[in-house]
C-alpha positions in Angstrom: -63.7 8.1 103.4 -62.3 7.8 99.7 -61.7 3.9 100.7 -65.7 4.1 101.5 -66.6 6.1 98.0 -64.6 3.2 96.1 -66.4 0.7 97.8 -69.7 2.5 97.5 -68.8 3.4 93.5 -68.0 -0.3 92.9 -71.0 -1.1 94.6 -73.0 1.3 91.7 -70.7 -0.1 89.0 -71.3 -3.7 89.6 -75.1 -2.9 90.4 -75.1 -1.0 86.9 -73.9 -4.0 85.0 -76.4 -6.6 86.2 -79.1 -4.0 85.4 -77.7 -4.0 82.0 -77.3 -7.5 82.0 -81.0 -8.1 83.4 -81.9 -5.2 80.9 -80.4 -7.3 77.5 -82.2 -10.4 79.2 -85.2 -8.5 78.9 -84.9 -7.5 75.7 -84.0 -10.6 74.2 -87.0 -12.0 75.9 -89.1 -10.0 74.4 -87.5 -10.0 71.0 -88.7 -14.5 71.5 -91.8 -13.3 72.3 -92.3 -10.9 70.0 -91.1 -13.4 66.9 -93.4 -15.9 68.6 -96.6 -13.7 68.7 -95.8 -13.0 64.9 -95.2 -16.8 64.0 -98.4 -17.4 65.9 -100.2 -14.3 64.0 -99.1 -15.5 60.7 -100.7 -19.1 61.4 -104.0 -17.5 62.7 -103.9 -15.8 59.3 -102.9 -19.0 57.2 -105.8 -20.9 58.6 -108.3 -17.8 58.7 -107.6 -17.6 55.0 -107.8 -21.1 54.5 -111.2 -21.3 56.1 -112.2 -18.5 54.0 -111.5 -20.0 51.0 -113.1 -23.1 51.7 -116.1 -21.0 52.6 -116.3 -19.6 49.0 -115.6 -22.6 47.5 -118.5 -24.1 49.7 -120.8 -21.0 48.7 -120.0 -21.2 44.5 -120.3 -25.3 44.7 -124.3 -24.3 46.1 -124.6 -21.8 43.7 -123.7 -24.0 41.2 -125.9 -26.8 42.9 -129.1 -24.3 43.0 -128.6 -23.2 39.7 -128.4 -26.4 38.0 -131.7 -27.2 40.1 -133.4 -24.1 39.1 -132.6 -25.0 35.2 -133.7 -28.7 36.3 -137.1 -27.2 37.0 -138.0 -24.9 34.8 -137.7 -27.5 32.0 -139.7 -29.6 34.2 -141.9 -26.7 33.8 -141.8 -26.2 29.9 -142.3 -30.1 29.6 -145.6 -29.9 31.5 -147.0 -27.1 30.0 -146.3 -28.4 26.8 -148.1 -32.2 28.2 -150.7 -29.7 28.6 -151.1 -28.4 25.3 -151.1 -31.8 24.1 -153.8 -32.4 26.1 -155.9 -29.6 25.8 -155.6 -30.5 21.6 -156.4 -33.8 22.3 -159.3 -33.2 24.5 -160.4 -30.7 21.7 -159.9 -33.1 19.1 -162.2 -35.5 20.7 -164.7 -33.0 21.6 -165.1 -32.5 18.1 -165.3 -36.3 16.9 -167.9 -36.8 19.9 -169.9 -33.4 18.8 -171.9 -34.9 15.6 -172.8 -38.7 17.5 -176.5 -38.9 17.6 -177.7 -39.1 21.7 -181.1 -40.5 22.8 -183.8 -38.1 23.8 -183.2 -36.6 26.8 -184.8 -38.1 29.7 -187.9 -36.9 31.4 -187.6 -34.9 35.0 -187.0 -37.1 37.8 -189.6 -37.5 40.5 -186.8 -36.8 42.8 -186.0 -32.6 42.3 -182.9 -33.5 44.5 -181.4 -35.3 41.8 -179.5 -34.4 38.5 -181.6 -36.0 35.7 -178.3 -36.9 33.7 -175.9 -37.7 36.3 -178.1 -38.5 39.8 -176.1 -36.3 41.4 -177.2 -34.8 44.6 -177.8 -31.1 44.3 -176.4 -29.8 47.5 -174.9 -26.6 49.2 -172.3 -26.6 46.4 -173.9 -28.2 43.8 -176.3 -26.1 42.0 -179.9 -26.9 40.2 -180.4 -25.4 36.6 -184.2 -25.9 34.9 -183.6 -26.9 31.6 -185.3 -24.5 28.9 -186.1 -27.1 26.6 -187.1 -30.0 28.7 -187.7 -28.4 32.1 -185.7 -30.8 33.7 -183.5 -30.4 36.7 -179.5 -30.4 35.6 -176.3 -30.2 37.7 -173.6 -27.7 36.3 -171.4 -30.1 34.6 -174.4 -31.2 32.9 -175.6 -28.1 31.4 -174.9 -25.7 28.5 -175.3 -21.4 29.3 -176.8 -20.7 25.8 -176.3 -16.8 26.6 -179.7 -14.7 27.1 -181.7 -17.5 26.8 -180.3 -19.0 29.9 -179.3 -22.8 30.0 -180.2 -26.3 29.1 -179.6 -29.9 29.5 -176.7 -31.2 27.4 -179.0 -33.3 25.7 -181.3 -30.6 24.0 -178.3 -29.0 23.5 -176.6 -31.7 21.2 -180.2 -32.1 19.2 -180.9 -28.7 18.5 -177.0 -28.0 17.4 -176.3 -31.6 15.9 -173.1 -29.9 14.4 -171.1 -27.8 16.9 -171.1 -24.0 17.1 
């Protein structure tokens, strides 16, 4: 029987040490794969950050881009509407030289009432008929003049009876 407890504690003993020598395998194992996960942790990280700086480098490159664009056009803008203050002078400019040239006597009404007497135009939908007040002749818009309360007339009659602008 004590022969039998030796045999059975020697058993335990040498059972105990490969436990603990399985055990340390274990934890040296996990120790590689712990140091792994972290190596492989810190390179998700490096290239995360990476990628997120090349993001906002991306993003401040089309800021820059957009904003440079934006001033692009708005002097585009101030260079147009200036164009069109030149213009506008201009056109005024030669409004005024054109104001005092004599112009024939305006022509009689057409036979045809569908017909500017200045321009031949075709009075349609769109196109509205104005009677003269002067001449009683039958005028498009464009060639008319809105003399307030006394209502409109031809662009002829207009010239003759104000030879010098008002």
């Amino acid at each position: 029987l004590p022969q039998h407890l030796a045999t059975l504690a020697a058993a335990a003993r040498e059972e105990a040490r490969q436990s603990r020598q399985q055990l340390q395998a274990q934890r040296q194992e996990v120790a590689q794969l712990q140091e792994q996960l972290g190596r492989l942790a810190r390179q998700d990280g490096e290239r995360w950050a990476s990628a997120l700086q090349r993001a906002q480098r991306e993003a401040l490159e089309r800021e820059a881009t957009r904003g440079a664009e934006q001033a692009r056009q708005q002097e585009l803008i101030r260079d147009m509407k200036g164009r069109l203050l030149e213009l506008l002078r201009e056109k005024d400019a030669l409004w005024q030289k054109t104001e005092g040239i004599d112009t024939p006597m305006p022509s009689p009404a057409p036979r045809d009432a569908g017909l500017c007497a200045r321009c031949r135009k075709d009075f349609r939908l769109l196109s509205r008929r104005y009677s003269c007040r002067l001449c009683q002749g039958k005028v498009c818009h464009a060639c008319s003049v809105d003399v307030g309360k006394q209502g409109r007339c031809c662009l002829l009659c207009y010239q003759q009876r104000h030879p010098q602008g008002t």
